[in-house]
N, C-alpha and C positions, 0 to 999 in steps of 0.2 A: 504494500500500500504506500510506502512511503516515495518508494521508487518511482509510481505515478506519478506523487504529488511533487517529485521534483522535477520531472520533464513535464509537467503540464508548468510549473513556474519558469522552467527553459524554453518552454515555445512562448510562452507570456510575454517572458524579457525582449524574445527576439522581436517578435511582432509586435511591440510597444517601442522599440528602437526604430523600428523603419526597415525600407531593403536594405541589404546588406551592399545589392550590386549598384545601388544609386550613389552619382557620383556627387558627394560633398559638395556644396559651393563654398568658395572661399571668399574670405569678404575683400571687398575692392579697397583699392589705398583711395581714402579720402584727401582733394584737395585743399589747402589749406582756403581758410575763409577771406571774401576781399575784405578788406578795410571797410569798416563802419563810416557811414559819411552822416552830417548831422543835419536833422530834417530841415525843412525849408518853411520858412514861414509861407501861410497860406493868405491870399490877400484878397480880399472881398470888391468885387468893384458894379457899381450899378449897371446894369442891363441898360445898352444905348436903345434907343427906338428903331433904328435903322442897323442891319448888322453889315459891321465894317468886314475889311480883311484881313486874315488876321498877323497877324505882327512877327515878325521877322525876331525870333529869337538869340540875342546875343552870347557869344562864352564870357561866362562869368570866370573869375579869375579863381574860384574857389572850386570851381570842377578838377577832376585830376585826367591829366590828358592823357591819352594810351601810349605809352613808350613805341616808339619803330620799331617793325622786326627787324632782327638782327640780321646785318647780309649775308649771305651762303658764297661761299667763295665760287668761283665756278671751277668743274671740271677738267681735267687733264682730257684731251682727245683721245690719247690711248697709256693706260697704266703703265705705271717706272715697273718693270720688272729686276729682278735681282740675276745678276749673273756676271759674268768674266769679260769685266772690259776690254778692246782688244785697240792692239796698239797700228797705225795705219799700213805698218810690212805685216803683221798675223790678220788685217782685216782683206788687205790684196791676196793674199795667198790662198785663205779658205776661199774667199770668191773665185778665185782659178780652178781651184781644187774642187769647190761645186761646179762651175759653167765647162771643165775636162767632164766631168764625170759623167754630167747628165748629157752632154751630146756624146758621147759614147755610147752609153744606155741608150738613147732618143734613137743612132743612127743602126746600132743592133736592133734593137724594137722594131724599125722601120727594112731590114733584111729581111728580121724571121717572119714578118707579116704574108710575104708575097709568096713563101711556102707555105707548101700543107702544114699545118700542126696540129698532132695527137690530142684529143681530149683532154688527156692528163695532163698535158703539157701547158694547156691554157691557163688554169689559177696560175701558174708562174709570171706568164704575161700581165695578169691582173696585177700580183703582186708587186711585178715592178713599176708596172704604171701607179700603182698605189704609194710607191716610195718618193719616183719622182713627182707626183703632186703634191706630196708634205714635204719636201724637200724645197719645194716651189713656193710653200707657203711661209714657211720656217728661214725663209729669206730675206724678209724686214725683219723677222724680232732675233732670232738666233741664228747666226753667220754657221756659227761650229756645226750646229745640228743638222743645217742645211748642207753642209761638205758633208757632212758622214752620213746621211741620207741619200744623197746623192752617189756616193760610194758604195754604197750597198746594193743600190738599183744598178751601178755599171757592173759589181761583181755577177750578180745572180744573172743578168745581161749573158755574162760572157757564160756561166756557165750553162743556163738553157742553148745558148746557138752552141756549143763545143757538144751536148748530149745531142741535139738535133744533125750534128756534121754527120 
């Protein structure tokens, strides 16, 4: 008996707490309050016979005026990335080293085309053509990555047309 009467006070608790799978709200951060401003005297004036227009409200000097938002600097056109600044002989040289590379690859590419080639053989084609367009694009932000890209595309280049000979 007793054992009923404390799972019947266990489903009590539970069902008197709420769902269990309901998700809590949290309470929101309250903004702080504006400043108090002190009432305005009210001023009684006789009803004319005629109704004027009505009157161009001045700023009184005891209103508090809105601060300007703050200015937003503007935007960089494209993000400072972080990386290996390169001195103007290491930035001529990757460029060489990319602009050999990929017409290498470009003028392979443009041999093995006018041959037959195997099915299997084609993801290879993709994949270089895959290289040299990220190689192509990796050419304004990273010089390096653009040569070694491009090198990669001449290698796998050479070695599809040497399997194809």
């Amino acid at each position: 008996m007793t054992s009923i009467r404390l799972i019947v006070v266990l489903v009590a608790a539970v069902l008197l707490n709420g769902c269990w799978f309901k998700k809590k709200s949290t309470p929101k951060p309250q903004l702080p309050a504006a400043p108090a401003q002190a009432p305005r005297a009210v001023q009684t004036r006789p009803t004319p016979a005629a109704p004027k227009a009505p009157a161009k409200r001045r700023p009184t000097a005891s209103t508090p005026q809105a601060a300007p938002p703050a200015a937003i600097p503007p935007r960089a056109a494209e993000p400072q990335s972080l990386g290996r600044i390169l001195s103007p002989d290491e930035r001529s040289r990757y460029l060489d080293m990319y602009e050999r590379s990929s017409s290498a690859a470009r003028e392979i590419l443009s041999g093995l085309r006018v041959r037959e080639i195997p099915t299997e053989r084609r993801e290879s084609i993709g994949r270089i053509q895959s290289f040299l367009d990220q190689a192509h694009e990796a050419l304004t932000s990273d010089l390096t990555a653009a040569a070694q890209l491009a090198y990669r595309a001449e290698v796998l280049a050479r070695d599809l047309a040497r399997l194809l000979q």
